[in-house]
Backbone as CSV, one residue per row, in Angstrom:
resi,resn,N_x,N_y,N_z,CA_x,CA_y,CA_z,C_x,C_y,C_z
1,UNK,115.417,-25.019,-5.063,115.858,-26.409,-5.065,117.244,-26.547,-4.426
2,UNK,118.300,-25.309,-4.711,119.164,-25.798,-4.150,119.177,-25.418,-2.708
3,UNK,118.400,-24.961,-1.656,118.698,-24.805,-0.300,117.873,-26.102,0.086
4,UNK,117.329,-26.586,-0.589,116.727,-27.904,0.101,117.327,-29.147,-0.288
5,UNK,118.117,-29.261,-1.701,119.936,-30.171,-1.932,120.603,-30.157,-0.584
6,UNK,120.535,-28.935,-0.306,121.638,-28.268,0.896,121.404,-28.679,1.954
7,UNK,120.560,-28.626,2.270,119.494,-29.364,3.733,119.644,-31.161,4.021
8,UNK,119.126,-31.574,2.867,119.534,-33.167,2.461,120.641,-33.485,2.688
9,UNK,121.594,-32.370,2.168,123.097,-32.805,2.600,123.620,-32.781,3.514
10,UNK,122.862,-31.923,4.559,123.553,-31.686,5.642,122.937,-32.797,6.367
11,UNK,121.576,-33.165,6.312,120.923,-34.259,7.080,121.780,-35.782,6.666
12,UNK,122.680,-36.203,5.584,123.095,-36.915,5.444,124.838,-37.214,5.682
13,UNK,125.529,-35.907,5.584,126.227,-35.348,6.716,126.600,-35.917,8.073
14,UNK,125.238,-35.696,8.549,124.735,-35.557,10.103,124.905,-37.086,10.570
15,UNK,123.850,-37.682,9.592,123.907,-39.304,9.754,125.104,-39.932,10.039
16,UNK,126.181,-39.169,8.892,127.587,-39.706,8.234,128.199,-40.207,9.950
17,UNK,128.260,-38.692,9.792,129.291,-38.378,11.659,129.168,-39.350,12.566
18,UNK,127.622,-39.271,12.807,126.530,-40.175,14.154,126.778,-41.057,13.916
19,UNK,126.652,-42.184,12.682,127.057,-43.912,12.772,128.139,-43.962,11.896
20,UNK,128.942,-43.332,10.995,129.827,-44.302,10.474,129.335,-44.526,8.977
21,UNK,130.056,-45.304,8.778,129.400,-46.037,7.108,128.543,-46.476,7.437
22,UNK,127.527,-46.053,6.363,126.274,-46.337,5.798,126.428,-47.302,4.614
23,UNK,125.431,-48.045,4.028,124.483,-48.350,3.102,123.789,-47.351,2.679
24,UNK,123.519,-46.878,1.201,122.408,-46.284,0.676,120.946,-46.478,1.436
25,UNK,120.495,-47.600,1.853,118.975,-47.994,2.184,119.531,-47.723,4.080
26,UNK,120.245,-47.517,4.436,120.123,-47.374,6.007,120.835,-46.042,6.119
27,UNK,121.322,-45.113,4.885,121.557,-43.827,5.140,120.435,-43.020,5.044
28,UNK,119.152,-43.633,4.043,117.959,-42.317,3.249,117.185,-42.491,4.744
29,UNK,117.587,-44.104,5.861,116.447,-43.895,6.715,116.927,-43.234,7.726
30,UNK,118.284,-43.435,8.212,118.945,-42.507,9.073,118.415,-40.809,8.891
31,UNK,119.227,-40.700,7.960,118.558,-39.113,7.755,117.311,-38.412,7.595
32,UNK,116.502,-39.431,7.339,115.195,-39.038,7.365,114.825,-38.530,5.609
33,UNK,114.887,-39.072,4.859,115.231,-38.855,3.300,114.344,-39.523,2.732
34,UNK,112.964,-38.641,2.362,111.743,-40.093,1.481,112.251,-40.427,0.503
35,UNK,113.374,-39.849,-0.193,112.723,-40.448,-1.999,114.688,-41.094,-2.188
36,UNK,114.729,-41.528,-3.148,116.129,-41.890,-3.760,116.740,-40.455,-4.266
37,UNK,115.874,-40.113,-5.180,116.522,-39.214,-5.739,117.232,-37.847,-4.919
38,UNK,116.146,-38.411,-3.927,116.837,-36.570,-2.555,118.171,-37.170,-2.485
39,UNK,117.814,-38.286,-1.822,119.385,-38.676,-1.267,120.494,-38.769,-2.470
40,UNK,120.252,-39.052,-4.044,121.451,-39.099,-4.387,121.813,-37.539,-5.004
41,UNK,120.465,-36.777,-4.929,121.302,-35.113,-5.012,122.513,-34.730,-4.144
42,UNK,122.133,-35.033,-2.584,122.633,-35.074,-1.252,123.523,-35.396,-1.781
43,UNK,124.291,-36.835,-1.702,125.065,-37.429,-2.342,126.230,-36.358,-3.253
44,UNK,125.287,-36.495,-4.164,126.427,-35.544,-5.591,126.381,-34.180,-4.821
45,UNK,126.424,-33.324,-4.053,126.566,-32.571,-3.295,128.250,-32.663,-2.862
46,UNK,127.950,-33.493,-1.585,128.928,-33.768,-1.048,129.946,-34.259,-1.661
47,UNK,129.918,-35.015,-2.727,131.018,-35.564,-3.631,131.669,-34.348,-4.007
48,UNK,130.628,-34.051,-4.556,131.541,-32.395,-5.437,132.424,-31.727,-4.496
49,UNK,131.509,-31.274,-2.697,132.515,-30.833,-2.053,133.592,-31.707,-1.445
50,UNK,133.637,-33.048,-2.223,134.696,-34.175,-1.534,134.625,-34.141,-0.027
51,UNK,133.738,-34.642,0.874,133.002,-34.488,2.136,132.818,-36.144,2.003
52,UNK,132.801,-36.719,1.123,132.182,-38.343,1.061,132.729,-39.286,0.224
53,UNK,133.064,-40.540,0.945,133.355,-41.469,-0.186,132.842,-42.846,-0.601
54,UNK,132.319,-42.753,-1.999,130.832,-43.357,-1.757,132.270,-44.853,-2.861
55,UNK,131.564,-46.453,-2.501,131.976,-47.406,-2.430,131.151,-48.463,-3.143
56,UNK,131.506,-49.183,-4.058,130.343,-50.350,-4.427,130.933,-51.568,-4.387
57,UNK,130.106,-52.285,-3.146,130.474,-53.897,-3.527,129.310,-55.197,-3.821
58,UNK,129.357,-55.738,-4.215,128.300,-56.309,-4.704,127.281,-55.948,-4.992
59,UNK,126.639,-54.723,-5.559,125.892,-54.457,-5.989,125.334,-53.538,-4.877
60,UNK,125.759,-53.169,-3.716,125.629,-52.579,-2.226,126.214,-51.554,-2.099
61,UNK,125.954,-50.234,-2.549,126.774,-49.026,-2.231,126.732,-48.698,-0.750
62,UNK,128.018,-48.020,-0.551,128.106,-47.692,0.918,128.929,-46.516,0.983
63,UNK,128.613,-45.485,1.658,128.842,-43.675,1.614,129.707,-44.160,3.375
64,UNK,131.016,-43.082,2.913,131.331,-42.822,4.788,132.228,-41.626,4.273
65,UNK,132.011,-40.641,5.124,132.888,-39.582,5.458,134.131,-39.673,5.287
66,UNK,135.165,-38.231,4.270,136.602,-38.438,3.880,137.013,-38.252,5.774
């Protein structure tokens, strides 16, 4: 499980770099990410390695690269 966390993360990563801030719903499609839950492993991944800084406004989370 965790080399495929690892994978997710890097595919969301990848996204990060290529456009910029994301949205949750236009990062899982960027990266290519079926489920929620991949992406918010991904997510808590990168947090932990402080790689991301994830944002809530109106009810609209939005992830962009430290």
């Amino acid at each position: 499980m965790n080399e495929l966390v690892g994978t997710f993360a890097g595919a969301v990563w990848t996204a990060l770099n290529e456009n910029g801030t994301l949205n949750a719903k236009d990062l899982k499609k960027v990266a290519k990410i079926k489920t929620d839950k991949d992406l918010y492993l991904a997510l808590g991944w990168l947090l932990r390695e402080d790689k991301v800084v994830v944002a809530e406004a109106d009810k609209v989370m939005t992830v962009t690269l430290k």
